[in-house]
C-alpha angles and dihedrals in degrees: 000000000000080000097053096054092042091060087048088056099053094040092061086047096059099037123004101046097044078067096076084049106047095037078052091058102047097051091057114102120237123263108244105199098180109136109233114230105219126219101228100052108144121256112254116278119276091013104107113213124243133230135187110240108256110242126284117263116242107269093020120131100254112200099167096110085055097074115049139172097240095058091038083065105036090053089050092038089235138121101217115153110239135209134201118252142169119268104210121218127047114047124233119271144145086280101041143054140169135188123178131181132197132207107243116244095010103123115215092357108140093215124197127322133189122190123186127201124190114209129186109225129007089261093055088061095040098067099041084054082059093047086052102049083045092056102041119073114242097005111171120186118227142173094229092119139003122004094304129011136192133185139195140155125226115200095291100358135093119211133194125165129180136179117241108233118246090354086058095203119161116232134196129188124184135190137180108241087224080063108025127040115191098279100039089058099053092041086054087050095058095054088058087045083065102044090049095073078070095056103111119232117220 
């Protein structure tokens, strides 16, 4: 009889009590140990993300076709492909437009800017282009371009405005020094100067 039972014992060793483990096993799910890549993760540090301009409000002045890549590159003497970007501050409306455009695969690069004011009588942008020249460090007013025109730098960036004649718009323009030097601002400023005879008044 002890031999019997000793035989049993090894036989349930050997078969019926390896089931419960392997059935254990088998009913465990898999490790995955893909690493998720997640949707939000920040841009890399010093590299400034771009986003595309949302569109322009009905009735809003719309002076994106007043800055344009060609002449961009034509003003700097270049040939850098551009992409549209937001240009963050004053909101849209019947008196104000923007336009900006980056450098691709420039990193932090500002790009170009335009920024349009309409104002309703000569006096009215004349005294916007003062506030300006009082706002901005080391302003100084010239006659390079429109009826009255005013420069400054801030840290990297490069600003002219300039009031239309008759019109009396105010118009900034704004480039990154790593982009613009003195003259090829201006010279791009004058090739907006011209386009803006084409801007429609409501």
């Amino acid at each position: 009889m002890a031999l019997l039972l000793g035989l049993a014992a090894i036989a349930c060793m050997q078969v019926a009590c390896k089931g419960p483990a392997n059935q254990g096993a088998k009913d465990s799910p898999p490790q995955n140990n893909a690493v998720k890549e997640d949707p939000k993760a920040a841009a890399p540090a010093g590299v400034e993300v771009t986003r595309a301009p949302p569109p322009v409000p009905d009735g809003a002045l719309d002076v994106a076709p007043l800055l344009r890549a060609d002449d961009i590159n034509k003003a700097l003497q270049t040939r850098i492909e551009f992409q549209q970007a937001q240009l963050q501050g004053i909101r849209p409306s019947s008196n104000y437009g923007s336009a900006r455009l980056r450098p691709t695969n420039k990193g932090d690069n500002y790009g170009v800017a335009l920024q349009v004011w309409r104002s309703q009588n000569k006096d009215a942008a004349s005294k916007r282009l003062t506030n300006f020249a009082r706002t901005q460090k080391d302003a100084r007013t010239t006659g390079e371009i429109g009826h009255r025109s005013v420069r400054s730098k801030r840290r990297r960036i490069l600003h002219i405005n300039w009031i239309i004649p008759q019109s009396w718009e105010v118009v900034t323009l704004t480039c990154d020094d790593r982009l613009c030097d003195d003259a090829s601002i201006l010279a791009l400023a004058h090739r907006v100067d011209v386009r803006l005879a084409d801007l429609a008044r409501p």
